[in-house]
C-alpha positions in Angstrom: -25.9 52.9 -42.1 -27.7 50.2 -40.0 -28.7 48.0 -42.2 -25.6 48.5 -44.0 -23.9 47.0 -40.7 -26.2 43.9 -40.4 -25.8 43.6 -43.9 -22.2 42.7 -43.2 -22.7 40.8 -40.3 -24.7 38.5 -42.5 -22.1 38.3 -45.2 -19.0 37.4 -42.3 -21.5 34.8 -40.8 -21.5 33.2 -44.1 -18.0 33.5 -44.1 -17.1 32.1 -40.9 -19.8 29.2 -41.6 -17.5 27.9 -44.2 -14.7 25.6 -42.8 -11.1 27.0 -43.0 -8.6 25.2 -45.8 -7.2 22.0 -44.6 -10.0 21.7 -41.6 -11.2 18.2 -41.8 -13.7 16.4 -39.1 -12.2 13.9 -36.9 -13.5 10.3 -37.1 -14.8 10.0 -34.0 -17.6 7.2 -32.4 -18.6 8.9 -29.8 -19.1 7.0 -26.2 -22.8 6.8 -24.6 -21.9 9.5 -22.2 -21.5 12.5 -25.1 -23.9 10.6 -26.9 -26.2 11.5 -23.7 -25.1 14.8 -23.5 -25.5 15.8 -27.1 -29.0 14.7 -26.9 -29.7 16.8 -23.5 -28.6 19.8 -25.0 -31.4 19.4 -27.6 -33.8 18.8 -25.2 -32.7 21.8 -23.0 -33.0 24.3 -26.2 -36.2 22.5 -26.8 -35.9 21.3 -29.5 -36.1 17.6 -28.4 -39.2 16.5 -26.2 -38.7 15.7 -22.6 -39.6 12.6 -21.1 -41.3 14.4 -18.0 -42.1 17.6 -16.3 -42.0 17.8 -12.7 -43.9 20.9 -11.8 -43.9 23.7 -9.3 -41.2 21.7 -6.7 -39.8 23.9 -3.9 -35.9 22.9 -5.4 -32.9 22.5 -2.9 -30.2 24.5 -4.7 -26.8 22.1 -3.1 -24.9 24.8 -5.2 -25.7 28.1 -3.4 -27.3 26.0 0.0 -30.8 28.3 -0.9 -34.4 26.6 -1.7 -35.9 27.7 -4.9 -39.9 28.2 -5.2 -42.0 27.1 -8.1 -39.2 25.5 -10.3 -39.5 22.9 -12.9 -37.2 20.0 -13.5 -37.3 18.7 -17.3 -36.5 14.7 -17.8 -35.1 13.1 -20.3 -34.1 9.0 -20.5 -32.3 8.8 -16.9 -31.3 12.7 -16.9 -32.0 15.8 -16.2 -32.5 18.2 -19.1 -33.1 21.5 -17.6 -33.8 23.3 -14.6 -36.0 26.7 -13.9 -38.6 28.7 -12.9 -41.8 27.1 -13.4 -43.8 28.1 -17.0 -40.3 28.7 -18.5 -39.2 25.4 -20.7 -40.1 25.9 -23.9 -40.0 22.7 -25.4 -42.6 20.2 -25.2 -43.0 17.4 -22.9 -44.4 13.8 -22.9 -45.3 13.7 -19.6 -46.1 16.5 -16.9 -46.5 15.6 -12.8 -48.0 18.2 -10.8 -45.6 18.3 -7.3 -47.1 21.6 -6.0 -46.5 21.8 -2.6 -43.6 19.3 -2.3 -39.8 19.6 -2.0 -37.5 18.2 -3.9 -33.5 17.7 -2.5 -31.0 15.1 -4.8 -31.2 11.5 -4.3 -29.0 10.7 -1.4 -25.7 8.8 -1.3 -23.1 7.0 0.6 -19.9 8.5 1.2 -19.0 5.1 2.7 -20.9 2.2 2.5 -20.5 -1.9 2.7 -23.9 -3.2 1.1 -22.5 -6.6 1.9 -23.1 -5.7 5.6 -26.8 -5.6 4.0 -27.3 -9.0 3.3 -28.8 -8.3 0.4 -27.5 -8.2 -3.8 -27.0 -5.0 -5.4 -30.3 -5.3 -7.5 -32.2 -6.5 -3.8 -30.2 -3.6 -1.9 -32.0 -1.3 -4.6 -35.5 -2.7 -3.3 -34.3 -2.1 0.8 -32.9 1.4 0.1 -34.2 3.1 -3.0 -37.8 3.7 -1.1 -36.1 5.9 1.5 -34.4 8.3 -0.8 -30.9 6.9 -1.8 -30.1 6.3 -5.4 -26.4 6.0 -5.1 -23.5 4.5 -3.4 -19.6 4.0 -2.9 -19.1 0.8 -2.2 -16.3 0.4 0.4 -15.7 -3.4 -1.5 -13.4 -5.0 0.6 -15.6 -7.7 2.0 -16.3 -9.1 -1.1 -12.7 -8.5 -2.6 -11.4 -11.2 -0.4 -13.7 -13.8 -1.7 -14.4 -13.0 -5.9 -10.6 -11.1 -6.2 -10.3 -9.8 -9.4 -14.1 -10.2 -10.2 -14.6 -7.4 -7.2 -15.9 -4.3 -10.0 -17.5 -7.0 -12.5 -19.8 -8.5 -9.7 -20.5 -4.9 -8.5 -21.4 -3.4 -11.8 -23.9 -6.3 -13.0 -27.0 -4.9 -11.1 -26.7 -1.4 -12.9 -25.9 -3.2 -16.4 -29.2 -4.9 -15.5 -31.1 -1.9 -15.5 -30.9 -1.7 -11.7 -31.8 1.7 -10.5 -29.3 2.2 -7.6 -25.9 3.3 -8.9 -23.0 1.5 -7.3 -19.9 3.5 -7.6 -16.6 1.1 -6.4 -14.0 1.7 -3.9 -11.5 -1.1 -4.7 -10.3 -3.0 -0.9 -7.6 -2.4 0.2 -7.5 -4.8 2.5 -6.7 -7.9 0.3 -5.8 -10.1 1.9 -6.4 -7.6 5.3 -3.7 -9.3 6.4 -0.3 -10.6 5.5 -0.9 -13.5 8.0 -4.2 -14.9 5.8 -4.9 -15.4 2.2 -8.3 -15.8 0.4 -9.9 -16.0 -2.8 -7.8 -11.9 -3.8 -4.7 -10.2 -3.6 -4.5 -6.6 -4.7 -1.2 -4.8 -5.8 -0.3 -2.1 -7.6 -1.4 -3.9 -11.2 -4.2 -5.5 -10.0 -5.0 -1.5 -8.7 -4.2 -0.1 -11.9 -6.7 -2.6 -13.9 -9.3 -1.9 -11.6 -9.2 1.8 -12.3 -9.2 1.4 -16.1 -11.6 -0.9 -16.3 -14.9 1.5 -15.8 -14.7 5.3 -15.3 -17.3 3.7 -12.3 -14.5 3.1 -10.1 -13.6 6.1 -8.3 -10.5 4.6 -6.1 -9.1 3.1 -3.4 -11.2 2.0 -0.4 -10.6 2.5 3.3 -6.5 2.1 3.7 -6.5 0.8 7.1 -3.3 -1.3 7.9 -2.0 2.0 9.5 1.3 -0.1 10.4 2.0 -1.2 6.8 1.3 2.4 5.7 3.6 4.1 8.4 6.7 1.9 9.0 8.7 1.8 6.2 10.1 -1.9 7.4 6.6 -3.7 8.0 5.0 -6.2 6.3 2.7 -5.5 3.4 4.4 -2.0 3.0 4.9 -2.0 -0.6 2.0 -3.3 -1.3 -0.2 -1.0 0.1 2.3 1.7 -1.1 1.9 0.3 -4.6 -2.1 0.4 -4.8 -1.6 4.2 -3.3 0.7 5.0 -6.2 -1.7 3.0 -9.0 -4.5 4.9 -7.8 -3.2 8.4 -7.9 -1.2 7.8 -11.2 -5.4 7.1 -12.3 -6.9 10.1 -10.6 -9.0 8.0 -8.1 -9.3 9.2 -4.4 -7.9 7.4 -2.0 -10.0 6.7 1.0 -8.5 6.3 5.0 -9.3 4.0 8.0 -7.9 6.3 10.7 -9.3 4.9 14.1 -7.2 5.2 17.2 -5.5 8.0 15.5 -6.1 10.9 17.6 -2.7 12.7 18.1 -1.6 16.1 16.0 1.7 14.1 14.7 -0.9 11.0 13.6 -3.4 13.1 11.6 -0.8 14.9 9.9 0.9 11.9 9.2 -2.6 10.4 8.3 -3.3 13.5 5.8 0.6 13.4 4.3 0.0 10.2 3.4 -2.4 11.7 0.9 -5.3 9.4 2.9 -8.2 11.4 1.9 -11.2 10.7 4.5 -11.8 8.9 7.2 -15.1 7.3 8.5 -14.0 6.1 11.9 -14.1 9.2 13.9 -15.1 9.1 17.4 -14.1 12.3 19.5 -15.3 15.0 18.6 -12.0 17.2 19.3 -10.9 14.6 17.2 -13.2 15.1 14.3 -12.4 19.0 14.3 -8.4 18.6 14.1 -9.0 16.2 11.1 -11.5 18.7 9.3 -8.7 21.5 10.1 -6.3 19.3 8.4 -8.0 18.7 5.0 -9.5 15.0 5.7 -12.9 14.6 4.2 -15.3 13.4 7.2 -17.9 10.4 6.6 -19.6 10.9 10.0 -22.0 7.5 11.1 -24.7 8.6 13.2 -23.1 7.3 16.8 -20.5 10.1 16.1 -22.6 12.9 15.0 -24.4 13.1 18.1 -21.3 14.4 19.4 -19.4 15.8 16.9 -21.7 18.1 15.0 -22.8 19.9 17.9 -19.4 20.7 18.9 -18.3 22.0 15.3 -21.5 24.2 15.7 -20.1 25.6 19.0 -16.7 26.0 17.3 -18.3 28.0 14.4 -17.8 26.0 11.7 -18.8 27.8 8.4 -18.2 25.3 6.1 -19.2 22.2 5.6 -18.3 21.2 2.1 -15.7 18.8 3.4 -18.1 15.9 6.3 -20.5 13.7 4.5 -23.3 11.5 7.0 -23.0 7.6 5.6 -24.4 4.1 7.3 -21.2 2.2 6.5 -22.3 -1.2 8.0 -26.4 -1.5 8.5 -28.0 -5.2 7.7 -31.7 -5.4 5.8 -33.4 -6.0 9.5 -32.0 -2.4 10.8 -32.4 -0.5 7.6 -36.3 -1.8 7.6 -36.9 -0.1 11.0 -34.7 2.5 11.1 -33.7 3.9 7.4 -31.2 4.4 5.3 -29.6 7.7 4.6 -32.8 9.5 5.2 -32.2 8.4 9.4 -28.5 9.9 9.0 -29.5 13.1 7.1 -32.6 13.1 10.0 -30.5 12.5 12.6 -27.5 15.5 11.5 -30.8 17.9 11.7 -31.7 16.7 15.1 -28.3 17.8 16.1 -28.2 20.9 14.7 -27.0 21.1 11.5 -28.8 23.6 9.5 -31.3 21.4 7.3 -30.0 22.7 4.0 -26.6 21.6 4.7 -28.0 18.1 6.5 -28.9 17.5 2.7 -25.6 19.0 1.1 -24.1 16.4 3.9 -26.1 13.2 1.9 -25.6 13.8 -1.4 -23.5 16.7 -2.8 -20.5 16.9 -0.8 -20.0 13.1 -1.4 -20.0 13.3 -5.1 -17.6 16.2 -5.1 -15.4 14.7 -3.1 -15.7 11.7 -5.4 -15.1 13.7 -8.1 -18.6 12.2 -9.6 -20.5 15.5 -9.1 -21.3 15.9 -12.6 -23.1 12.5 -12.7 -25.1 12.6 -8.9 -25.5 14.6 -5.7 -27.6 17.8 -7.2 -30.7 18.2 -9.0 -29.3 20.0 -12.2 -29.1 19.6 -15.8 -27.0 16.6 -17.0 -26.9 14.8 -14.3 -29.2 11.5 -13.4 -32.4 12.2 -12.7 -32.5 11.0 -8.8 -34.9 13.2 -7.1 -36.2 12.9 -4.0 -39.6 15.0 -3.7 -40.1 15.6 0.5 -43.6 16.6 2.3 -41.4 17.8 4.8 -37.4 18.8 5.0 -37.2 19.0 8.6 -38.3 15.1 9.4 -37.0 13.8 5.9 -40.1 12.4 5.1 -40.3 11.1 2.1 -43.1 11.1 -0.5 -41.2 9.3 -3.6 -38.4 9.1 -5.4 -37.3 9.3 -9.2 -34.1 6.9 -9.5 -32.5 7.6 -13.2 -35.6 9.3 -14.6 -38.0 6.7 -12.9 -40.2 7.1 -10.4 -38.9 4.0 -8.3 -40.6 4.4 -5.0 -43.5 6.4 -3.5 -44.8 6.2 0.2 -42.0 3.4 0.8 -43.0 1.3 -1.6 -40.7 0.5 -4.2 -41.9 0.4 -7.8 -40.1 -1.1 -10.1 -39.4 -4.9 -11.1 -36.0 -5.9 -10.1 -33.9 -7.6 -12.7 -32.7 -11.1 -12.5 -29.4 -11.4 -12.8 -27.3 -14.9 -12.8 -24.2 -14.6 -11.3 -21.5 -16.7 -11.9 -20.0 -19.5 -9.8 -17.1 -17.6 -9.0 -19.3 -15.7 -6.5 -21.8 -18.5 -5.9 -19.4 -21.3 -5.2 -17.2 -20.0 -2.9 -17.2 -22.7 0.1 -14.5 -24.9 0.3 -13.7 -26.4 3.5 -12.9 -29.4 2.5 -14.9 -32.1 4.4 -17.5 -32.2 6.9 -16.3 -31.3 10.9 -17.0 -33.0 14.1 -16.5 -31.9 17.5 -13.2 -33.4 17.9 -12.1 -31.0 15.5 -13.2 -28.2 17.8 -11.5 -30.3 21.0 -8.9 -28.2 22.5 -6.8 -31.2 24.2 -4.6 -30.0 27.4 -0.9 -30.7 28.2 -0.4 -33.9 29.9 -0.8 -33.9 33.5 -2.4 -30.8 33.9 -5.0 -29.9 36.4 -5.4 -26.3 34.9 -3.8 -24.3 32.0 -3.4 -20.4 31.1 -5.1 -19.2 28.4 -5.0 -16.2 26.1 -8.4 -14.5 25.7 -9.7 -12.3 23.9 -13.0 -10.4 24.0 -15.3 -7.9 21.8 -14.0 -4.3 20.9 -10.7 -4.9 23.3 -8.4 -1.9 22.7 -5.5 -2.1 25.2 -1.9 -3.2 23.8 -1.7 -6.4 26.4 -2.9 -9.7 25.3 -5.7 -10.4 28.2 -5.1 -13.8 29.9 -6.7 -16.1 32.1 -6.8 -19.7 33.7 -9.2 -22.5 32.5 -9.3 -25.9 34.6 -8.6 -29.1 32.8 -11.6 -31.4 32.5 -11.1 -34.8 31.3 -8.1 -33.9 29.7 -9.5 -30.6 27.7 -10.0 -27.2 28.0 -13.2 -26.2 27.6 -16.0 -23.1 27.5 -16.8 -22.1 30.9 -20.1 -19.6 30.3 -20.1 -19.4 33.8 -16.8 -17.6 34.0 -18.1 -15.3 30.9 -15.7 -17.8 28.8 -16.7 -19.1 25.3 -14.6 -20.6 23.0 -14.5 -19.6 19.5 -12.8 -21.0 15.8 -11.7 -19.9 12.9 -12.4 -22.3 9.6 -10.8 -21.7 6.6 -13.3 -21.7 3.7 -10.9 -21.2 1.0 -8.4 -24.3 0.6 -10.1 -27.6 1.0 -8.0 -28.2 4.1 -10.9 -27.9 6.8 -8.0 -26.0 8.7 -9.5 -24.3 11.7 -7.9 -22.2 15.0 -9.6 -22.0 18.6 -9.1 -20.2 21.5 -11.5 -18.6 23.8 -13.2 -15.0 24.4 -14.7 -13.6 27.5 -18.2 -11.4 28.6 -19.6 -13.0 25.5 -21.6 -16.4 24.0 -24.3 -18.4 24.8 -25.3 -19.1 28.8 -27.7 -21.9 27.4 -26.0 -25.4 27.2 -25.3 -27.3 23.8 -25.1 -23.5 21.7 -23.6 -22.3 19.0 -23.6 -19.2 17.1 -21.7 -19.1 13.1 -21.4 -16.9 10.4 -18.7 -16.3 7.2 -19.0 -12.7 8.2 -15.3 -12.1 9.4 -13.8 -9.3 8.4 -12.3 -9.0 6.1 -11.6 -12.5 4.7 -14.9 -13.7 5.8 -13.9 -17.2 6.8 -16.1 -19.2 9.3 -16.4 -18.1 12.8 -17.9 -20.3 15.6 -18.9 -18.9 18.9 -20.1 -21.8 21.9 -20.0 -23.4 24.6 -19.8 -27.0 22.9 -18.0 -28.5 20.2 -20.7 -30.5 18.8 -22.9 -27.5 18.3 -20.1 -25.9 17.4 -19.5 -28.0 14.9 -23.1 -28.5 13.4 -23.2 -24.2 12.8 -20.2 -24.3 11.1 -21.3 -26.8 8.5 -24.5 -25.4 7.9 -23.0 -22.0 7.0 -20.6 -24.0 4.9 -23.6 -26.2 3.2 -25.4 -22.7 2.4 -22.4 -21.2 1.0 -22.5 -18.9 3.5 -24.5 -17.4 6.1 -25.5 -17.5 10.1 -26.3 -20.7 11.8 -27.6 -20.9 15.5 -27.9 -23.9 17.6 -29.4 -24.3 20.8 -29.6 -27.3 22.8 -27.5 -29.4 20.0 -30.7 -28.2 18.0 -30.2 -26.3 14.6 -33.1 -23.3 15.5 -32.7 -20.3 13.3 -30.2 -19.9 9.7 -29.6 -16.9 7.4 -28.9 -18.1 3.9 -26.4 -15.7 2.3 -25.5 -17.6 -0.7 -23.6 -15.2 -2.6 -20.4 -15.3 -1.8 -20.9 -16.4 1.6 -22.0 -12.9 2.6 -25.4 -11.8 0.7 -28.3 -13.1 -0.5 -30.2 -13.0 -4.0 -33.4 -12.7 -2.4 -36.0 -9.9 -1.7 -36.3 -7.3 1.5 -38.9 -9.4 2.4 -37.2 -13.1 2.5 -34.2 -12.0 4.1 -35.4 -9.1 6.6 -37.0 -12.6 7.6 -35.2 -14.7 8.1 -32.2 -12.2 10.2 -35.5 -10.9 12.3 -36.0 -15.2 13.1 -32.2 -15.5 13.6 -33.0 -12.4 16.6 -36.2 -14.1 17.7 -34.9 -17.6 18.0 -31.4 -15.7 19.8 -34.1 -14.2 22.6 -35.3 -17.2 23.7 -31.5 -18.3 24.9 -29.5 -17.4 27.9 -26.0 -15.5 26.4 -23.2 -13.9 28.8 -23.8 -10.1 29.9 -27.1 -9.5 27.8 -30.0 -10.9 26.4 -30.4 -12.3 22.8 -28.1 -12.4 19.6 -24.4 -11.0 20.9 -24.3 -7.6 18.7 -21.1 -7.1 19.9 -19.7 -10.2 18.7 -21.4 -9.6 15.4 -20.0 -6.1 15.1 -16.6 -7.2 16.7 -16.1 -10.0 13.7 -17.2 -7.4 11.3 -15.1 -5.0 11.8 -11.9 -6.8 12.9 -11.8 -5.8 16.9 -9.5 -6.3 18.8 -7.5 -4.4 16.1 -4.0 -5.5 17.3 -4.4 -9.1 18.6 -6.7 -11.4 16.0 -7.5 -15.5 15.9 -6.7 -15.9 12.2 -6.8 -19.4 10.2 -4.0 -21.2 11.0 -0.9 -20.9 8.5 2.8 -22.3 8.5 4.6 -21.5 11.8 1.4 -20.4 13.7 -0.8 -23.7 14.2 -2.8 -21.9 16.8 -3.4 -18.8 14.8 -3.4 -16.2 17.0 -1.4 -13.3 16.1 -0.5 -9.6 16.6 -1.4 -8.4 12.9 0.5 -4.8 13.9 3.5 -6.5 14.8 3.8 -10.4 13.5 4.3 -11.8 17.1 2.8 -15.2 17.6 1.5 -16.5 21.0 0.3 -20.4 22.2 -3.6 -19.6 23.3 -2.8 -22.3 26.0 0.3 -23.3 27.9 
């Protein structure tokens, strides 16, 4: 009777092997991806060879938050193949490491992250970051979105073409222009969204939305436009991604999670940080705010932490060489208290969920790339090497691999056009006639309050100038886009050089990234300016009408195609050269200038290029309202 049953088990297998009548196979070319995946499947049934064998890892499981003894990860190409108990693949290998005694968590990634802020090129940031465990990135690209426009994805997906190892995933800006008061080298609207978002499945949305006024008032300028590149992402599955500083109030965050703004990276309070988490906003928590915030959702009892990510956001090559990358932000969530397995889960799986790329990175398991991070020690991050896309890429901080040379195209190299050289009379801020003293508007670093600060300069041969004994500096704006050399000054307080004949520029502005000048004298400020604008970009110090110390950042006016080494140089010179000068409230380069240019603060009153109807440029980007910065 049994072997009259398997008997006719055989006989329907042959019948069921035989195609039904009319069943035809589709003619279809396959992409890489399934091409990939049918290929991994062999491999995992052994049948195909893997590449390599790592061998008896202690394995951070990000799925079930447990580590796994004596597992083995199969390879194959820039993949993983198959994951399991060690002795257990049973197909053959090409290669086999021995990683007894190590531990092995998924190659870490930003949540949010502006590499421009690194100084470096995509295939150069590879070299600065890959070495302390992160193989991946979203790239928050509105820096460089204001200077290439629609080449933003093109320029960020050349590196990874190349062969780079370090996959770039964009977040298209949303803030271009950031303004409706300043245009650049972009504009982005709903079809210029759409094409990003179909050009390469790479593209996983819309970065930080952070015109909160064009977002909320149904009247204000910009409103459709930022509405439009909402609705283009969404219709294209892409995650749209939220700016939500200063808003702390219940009515705000839920108008800030209606919105359908996903995350936000800007929190600050930590009773903040909870009511955002309870309201379904994905947290991307920078290490200032963690110190705070995830001790307090410990207290609370949190239990879950699938929705907060750690990410650096803005960190140049200098700081990254002596602090880290995302290994010093996972390190840092441990030291304040977040279990270690979920410090991981916080820098690399819940990211790529949230991305909705979680089949590609942020877990050690089969299919996805084969970014590993092997650990002598969880508890201090400390990293013994890294496999970036099946390659080992770094070990004991050094990185391995050649990095490819790209050549990119003018659009992103010739990007400075001012117009014509400047000279201190175009810095010259001449008085009203018959004055013995004016008022000024002022401005100064990370100024929050709704008032537009004023004070009183004396006139002094018939100008106004810098008075770094008052704390006063005077700073410009250059536009470096239309050949006009126009340029707006006013002046800022408790910041800029003390020492006389100094100058400080940079085309690091956010977000447009025209020139800034910072001084106490025309002529040097003058002589910065042009140097950034005869590098294509960069920083520029003067001291004593002396050039001293320049950053060449000649991609786009913001990074540099050079190695860790030439640039981590060069910005550590810019800070050594910045020591040996007097500046206003502390010693050497002004951070806070640097930080307060980056990330657009104050956020409500701004010195922008001047445009029709605003000669002076300074403006009230919530609001539109204009006012003289001397009368």
């Amino acid at each position: 009777m049994r072997i009259l049953f398997v008997t006719l088990l055989l006989a329907c297998g042959q019948l069921m092997a035989q195609p039904l009548p009319g069943f035809r196979e589709e003619p279809v070319e396959f992409s890489p991806e399934v091409e990939t995946r049918r290929h991994l499947l062999q491999v995992s049934l052994g049948r195909v060879p893997a590449d390599l064998l790592l061998r008896n890892v202690t394995l951070l499981n990000v799925f079930t938050g447990n580590w796994e003894s004596a597992q083995d990860i199969a390879i194959s190409g820039d993949r993983i193949a198959w994951v399991g108990n060690s002795g257990n693949f049973t197909g053959k290998t090409l290669a086999t490491r021995d990683a007894s005694g190590l531990w092995a968590v998924p190659g870490f990634g930003e949540s949010h992250k502006h590499i421009e802020s690194s100084y470096l090129t995509p295939e150069y940031e590879a070299e600065l970051v890959v070495p302390f465990g992160s193989t991946w990135t979203v790239e928050g690209s509105h820096e460089i979105s204001n200077v290439v426009g629609n080449n933003n994805v093109d320029f960020w997906l050349y590196a990874e073409d190349a062969g780079s190892p370090l996959k770039i995933f964009p977040a298209v800006g949303s803030a271009t222009p950031p303004t409706v008061y300043e245009s650049g080298g972009g504009y982005y609207g709903h079809d210029e969204m759409a094409a990003f978002m179909q050009r390469d499945l790479r593209v996983v949305g819309l970065g930080e939305v952070m015109d909160w006024t064009a977002v909320s008032e149904l009247d204000a300028p910009g409103h459709k436009r930022i509405w439009g590149m909402m609705q283009a992402t969404r219709q294209n599955r892409g995650v749209i991604e939220g700016h939500g500083a200063g808003l702390v109030t219940a009515a705000e965050i839920n108008a800030f999670a209606a919105a359908g703004l996903s995350s936000d990276h800007e929190v600050r309070l930590p009773e903040e940080g909870l009511e955002k988490l309870r309201r379904g906003v994905f947290l991307e928590v920078k290490v200032r705010a963690m110190r705070d915030l995830f001790p307090h959702l410990i207290k609370e009892g949190l239990s879950d932490w699938s929705n907060i990510s750690v990410t650096t956001d803005d960190r140049d090559v200098h700081t990254t060489t002596q602090l880290g990358s995302m290994d010093y932000n996972i390190r840092s969530a441990i030291k304040a208290g977040v279990p270690t397995t979920i410090a991981y889960q916080l820098g690399s799986y819940n990211t790529a969920r949230h991305f909705n790329i979680d089949h590609l990175v942020g877990s050690i398991a089969p299919g996805r790339f084969a970014d590993i991070v092997l650990l002598t020690d969880p508890d201090t991050v400390a990293v013994e090497s890294v496999y970036a896309s099946g390659q080992l890429a770094a070990k004991n901080g050094k990185y391995l691999l050649a990095v490819p040379k790209i050549e990119y195209p003018a659009w992103a190299t010739n990007t400075m056009n001012v117009g014509r050289k400047l000279t201190a009379d175009d810095f010259a801020m001449t008085a009203a006639k018959n004055r013995q003293s004016m008022d000024i508007a002022v401005l100064e670093p990370f100024y929050f309050k709704p008032e537009l600060p004023k004070d009183t300069l004396a006139v002094i041969d018939g100008e106004l100038r810098a008075d770094p004994s008052r704390g006063i500096s005077k700073v410009a704006m250059i536009d470096r886009y239309h050949g006009d050399a126009a340029l707006s000054t006013m002046f800022w307080r408790n910041v800029g050089p003390l020492s006389p004949g100094s100058a400080l520029a940079s085309s690091q502005s956010h977000d447009l990234h025209n020139i800034w000048a910072l001084g106490n004298d025309d002529a040097a400020m003058a002589l910065a300016a042009n140097t950034v604008a005869d590098m294509q970009g960069g920083w520029a110090l003067v001291h004593n009408g002396k050039l001293v110390a320049t950053v060449r950042l000649e991609v786009a006016g913001l990074v540099s195609q050079r190695s860790v080494t030439e640039v981590g140089a060069e910005v550590e010179a810019l800070f050594n050269a910045a020591d040996q000068m007097d500046w206003i409230g502390n010693p050497g380069l002004p951070e806070r200038m640097r930080f307060a240019f980056l990330t657009a603060s104050p956020w409500k009153w701004q010195l922008v290029a001047p445009y029709a109807g605003n000669p002076g440029g300074l403006v009230n980007i919530t609001t539109g309202e204009t006012h003289p910065v001397a009368w």
